[in-house]
C-alpha positions in Angstrom: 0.3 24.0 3.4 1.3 22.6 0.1 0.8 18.6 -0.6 3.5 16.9 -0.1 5.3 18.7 2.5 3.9 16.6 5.2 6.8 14.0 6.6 4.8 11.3 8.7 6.6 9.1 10.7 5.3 5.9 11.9 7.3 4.7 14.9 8.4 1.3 15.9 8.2 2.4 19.5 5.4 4.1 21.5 4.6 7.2 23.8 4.5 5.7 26.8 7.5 7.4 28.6 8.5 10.7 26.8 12.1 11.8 27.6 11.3 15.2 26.2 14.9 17.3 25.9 15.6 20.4 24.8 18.8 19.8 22.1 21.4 21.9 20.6 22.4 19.7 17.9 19.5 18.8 15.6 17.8 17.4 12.1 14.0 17.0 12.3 12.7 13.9 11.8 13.4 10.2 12.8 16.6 9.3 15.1 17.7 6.4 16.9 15.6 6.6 19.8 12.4 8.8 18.6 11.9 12.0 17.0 13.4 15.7 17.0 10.7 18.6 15.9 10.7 22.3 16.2 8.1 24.5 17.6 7.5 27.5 15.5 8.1 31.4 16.4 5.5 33.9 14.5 6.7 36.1 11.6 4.2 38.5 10.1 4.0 38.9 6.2 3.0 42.6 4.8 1.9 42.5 1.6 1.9 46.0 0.0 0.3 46.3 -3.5 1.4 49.2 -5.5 -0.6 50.6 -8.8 1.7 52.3 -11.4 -0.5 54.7 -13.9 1.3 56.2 -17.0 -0.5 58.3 -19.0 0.9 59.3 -22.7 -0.6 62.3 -24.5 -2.8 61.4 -27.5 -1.9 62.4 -30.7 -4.7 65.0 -31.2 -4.7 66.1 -27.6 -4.5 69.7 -28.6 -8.2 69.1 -30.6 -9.5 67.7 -27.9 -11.6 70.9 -26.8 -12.0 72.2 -30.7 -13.9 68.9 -31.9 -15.0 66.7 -29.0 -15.8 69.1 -26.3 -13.4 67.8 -23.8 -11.3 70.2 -21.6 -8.3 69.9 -19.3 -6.9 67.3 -21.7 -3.6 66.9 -20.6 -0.5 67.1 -23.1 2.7 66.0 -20.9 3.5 62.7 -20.5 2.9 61.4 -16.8 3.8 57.9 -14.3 3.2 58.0 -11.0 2.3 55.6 -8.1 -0.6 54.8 -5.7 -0.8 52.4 -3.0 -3.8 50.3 -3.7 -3.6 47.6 -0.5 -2.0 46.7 2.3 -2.9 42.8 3.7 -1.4 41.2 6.8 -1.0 37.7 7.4 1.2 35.3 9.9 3.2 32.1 9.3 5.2 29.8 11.3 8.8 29.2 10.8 11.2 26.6 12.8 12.2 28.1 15.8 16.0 26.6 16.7 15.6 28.2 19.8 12.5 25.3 20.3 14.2 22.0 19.2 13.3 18.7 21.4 14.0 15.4 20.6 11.2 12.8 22.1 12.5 9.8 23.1 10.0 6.4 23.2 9.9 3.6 25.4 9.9 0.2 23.3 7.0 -2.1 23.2 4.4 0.1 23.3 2.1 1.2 20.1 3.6 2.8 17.4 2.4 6.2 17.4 1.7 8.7 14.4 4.2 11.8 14.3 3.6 14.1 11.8 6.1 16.7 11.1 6.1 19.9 7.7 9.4 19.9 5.8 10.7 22.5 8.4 10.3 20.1 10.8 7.8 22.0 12.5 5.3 19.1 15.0 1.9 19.3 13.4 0.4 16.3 15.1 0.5 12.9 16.8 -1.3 9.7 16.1 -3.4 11.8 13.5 -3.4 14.0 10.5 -3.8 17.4 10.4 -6.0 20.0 8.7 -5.4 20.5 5.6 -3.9 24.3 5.9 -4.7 26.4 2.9 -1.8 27.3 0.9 -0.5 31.3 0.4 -1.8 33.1 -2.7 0.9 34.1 -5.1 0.6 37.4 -5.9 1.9 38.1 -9.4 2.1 41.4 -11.0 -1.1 42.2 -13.2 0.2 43.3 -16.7 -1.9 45.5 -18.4 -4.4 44.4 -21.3 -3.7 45.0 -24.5 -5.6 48.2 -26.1 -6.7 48.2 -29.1 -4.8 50.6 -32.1 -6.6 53.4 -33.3 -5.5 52.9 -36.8 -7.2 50.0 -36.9 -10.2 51.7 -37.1 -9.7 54.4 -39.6 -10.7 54.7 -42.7 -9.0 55.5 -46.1 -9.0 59.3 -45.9 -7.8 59.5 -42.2 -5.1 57.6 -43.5 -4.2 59.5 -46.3 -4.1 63.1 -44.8 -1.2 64.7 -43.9 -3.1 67.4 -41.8 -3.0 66.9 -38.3 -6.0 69.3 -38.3 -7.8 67.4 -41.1 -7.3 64.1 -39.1 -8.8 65.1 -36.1 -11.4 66.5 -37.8 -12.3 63.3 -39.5 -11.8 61.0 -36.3 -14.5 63.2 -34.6 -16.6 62.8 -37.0 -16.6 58.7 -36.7 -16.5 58.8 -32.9 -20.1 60.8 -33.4 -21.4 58.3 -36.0 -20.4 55.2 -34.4 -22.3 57.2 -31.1 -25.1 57.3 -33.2 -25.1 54.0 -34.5 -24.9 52.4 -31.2 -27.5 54.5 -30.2 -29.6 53.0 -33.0 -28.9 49.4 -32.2 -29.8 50.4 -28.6 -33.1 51.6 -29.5 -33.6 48.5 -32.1 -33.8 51.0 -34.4 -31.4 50.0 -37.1 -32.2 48.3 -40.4 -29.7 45.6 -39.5 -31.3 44.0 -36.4 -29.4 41.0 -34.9 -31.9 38.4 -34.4 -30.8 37.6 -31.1 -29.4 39.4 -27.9 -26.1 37.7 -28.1 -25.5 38.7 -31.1 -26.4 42.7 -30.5 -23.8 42.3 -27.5 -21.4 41.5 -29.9 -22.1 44.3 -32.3 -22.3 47.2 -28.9 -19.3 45.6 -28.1 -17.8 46.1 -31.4 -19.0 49.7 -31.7 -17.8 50.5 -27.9 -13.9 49.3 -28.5 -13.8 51.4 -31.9 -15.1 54.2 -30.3 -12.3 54.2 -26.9 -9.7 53.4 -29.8 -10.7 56.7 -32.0 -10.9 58.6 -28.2 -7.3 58.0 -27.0 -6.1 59.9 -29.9 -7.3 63.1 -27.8 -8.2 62.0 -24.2 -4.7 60.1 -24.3 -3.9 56.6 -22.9 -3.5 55.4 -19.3 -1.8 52.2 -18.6 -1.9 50.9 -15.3 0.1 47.9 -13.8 0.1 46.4 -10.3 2.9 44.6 -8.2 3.0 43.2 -4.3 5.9 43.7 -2.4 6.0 41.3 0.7 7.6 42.5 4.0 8.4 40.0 6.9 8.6 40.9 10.5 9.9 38.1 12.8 9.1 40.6 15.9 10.9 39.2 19.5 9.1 42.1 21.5 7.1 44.7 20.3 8.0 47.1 18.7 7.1 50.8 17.6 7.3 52.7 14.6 9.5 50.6 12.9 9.7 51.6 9.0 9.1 49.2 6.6 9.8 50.8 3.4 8.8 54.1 2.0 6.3 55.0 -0.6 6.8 57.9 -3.1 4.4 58.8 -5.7 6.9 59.6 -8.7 9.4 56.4 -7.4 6.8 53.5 -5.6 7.9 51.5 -2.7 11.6 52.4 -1.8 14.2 50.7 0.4 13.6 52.0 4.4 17.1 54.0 4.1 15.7 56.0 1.1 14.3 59.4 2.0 13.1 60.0 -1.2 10.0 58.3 0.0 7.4 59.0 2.9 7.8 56.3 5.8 5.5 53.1 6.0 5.7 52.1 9.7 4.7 49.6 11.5 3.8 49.0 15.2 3.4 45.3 17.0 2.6 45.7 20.1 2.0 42.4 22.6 -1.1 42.2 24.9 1.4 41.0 27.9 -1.0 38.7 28.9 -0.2 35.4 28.4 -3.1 33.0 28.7 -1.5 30.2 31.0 -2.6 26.6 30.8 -2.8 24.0 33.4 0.0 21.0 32.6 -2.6 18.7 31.1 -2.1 15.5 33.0 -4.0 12.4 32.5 -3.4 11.6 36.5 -5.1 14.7 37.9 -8.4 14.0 36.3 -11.3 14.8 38.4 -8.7 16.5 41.2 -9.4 19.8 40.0 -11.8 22.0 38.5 -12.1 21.6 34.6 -8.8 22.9 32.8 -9.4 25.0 30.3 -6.3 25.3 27.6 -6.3 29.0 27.5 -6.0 29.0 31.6 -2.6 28.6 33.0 -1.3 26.9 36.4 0.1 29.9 39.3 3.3 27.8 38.9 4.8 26.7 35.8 5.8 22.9 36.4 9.6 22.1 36.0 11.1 19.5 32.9 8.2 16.7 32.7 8.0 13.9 30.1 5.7 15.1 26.9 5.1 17.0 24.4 6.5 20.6 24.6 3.7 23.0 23.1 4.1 27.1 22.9 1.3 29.2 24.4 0.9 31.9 22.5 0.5 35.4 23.3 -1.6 38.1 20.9 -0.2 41.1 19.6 -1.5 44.0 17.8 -0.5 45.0 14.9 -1.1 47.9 12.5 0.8 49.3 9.2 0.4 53.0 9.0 1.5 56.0 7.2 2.4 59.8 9.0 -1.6 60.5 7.3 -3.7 57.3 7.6 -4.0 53.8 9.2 -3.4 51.2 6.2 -4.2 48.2 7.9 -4.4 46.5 11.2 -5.3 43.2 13.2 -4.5 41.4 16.1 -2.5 37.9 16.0 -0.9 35.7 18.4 2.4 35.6 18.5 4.2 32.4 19.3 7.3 33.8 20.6 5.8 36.7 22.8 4.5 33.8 25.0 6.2 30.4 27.0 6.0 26.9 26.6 4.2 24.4 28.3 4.3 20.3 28.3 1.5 17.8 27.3 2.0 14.8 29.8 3.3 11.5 28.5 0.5 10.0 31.1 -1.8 10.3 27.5 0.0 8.2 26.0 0.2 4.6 27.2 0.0 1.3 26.2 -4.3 1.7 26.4 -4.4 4.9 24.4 -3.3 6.8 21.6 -4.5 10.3 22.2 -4.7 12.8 18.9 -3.0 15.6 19.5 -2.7 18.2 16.6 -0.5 21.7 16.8 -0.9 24.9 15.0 1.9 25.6 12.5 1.6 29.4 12.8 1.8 29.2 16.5 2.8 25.8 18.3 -0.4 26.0 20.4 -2.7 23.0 21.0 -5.7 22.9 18.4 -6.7 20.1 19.5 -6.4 16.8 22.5 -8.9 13.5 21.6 -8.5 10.5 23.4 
């Protein structure tokens, strides 16, 4: 979560009796008589990162065999496209289906209500974890390679012979082979005294020689981008195409048939995990709730905090060939809502509460 987006709102009126409403008319925040917050539904972000290689003949391709020794040296200028990664990853977004306004009874302690610029309800009477912030993903331009004509000398220059030339380039590519070979051995009349400064030097010898060898092996240039799909999924869902991928084009819009299909399947575990109302006046009445267990009878409208219990999905990105990526999440709006009694927070006690903003689940209840 970046800094600064939190919106804490200290009260001037306390927890004690929660008129918790579900409103149509809304802005997150502070209002007259407490606090309206969302409660997130779960979209799911597909990163795709694509790697675009151009290759451009070098200039002495056709010497390539003749001088050097290397064959299948292509001479036709060639772009073309692979998909490198796929990544998933969720993220919460206000839900206006899931407003509530909480409405405090006066002279009681001021409790701690924090909200994200959304709106979204992150905690009461505490802070919450300090959620790691998204990675920008940036496309990765390519270095700059050195010129070959940098490293030529006089006579390469001079000649007009295209023959000539590539006779000549050889020729340094094998003595700067040798020379390095030399230095390698430490057995070259010009020693560096120390091991940083040979590194320099092999490194010196090494980006002359690549320069010289693109003139016949030719140039590649690669370059990747990130395209970020999101899927706010309200049931699952099957074979739904993202995009498509072509090898000659990259990612293309869904509607393009130029391209293969990306799909991608979220399918929900139906199986809610149902939690017992947590009620401060049932205490030792029951067996020991656990908050992924849920009550055989969801209680009606109660005073509290309203809290989504989540339900997993699985999900998985996939081509017609191969699986690109899967995982399994849970999904905020594939499951129901349930109410954290007011009865925790009175006049003696100001029980931390803090929510997940992916989900709306409980993370955590300390009295």
């Amino acid at each position: 979560m970046k800094k600064g987006a939190l919106l804490t709102l200290l009260l001037l009126s306390g927890l004690t009796s929660v008129a918790q409403t579900e409103i149509t008319d809304y802005t997150p925040g502070v209002s007259t008589e407490g606090a309206v917050y969302f409660l997130p539904k779960t979209a799911i972000n597909i990163s795709i990162t694509v790697e675009k290689s151009t290759y451009i003949p070098g200039e002495l391709c056709q010497y390539a065999e003749r001088y050097l020794r290397i064959s299948n040296i292509s001479k036709v200028e060639d772009m073309h496209y692979n998909l490198k990664q796929v990544t998933l990853a969720s993220q919460g977004l206000p839900d206006a289906t899931k407003a509530y306004h909480i409405k405090f009874a006066p002279n009681t302690i001021a409790p701690l209500v924090t909200l994200d610029e959304s709106g979204l309800l992150l905690a009461v009477n505490t802070t919450p974890d300090e959620q790691a912030a998204a990675p920008v993903t940036t496309p990765q331009k390519a270095s700059a390679l050195a010129n070959p004509r940098d490293f030529m000398t006089e006579e390469m220059l001079m000649t007009g012979s295209k023959a000539k030339l590539a006779e000549l380039v050889a020729k340094e590519i094998y003595n700067i082979r040798e020379s390095r070979s030399l230095f390698m051995k430490g057995q070259n009349e010009n020693m560096p005294k120390d091991g940083e400064a040979l590194r320099i030097i092999l490194d010196g010898l090494q980006q002359q020689e690549d320069a010289l060898l693109r003139l016949f092996t030719g140039t590649t240039i690669t370059e990747l981008s990130t395209q970020t799909y999101q899927v706010i999924p309200e049931s699952s869902v099957d074979r739904v195409v993202l995009g498509r991928f072509s090898r000659k084009l990259g990612l293309l819009h869904p509607d393009d048939l130029a391209g293969t299909p990306i799909y991608i399947d979220i399918k929900g575990h139906d199986n809610v995990a149902e939690v017992p109302v947590v009620d401060e006046t049932q205490k030792g009445k029951s067996k020991k709730g656990n908050l992924n267990k849920a009550p055989k009878e969801k209680k009606s409208k109660q005073d509290g905090i309203v809290y989504n219990i989540p339900d997993k999905a699985d999900v998985k990105v996939y081509t017609n060939s191969e699986v690109l990526t899967e995982d399994t999440y849970p999904i905020a709006q594939f499951g129901n809502t349930e109410t954290l009694s007011s009865t925790f927070f009175t006049k003696k006690k100001a029980t931390k509460v803090t929510l997940s903003p992916i989900t709306g689940a409980l993370l955590k209840v300390e009295e």
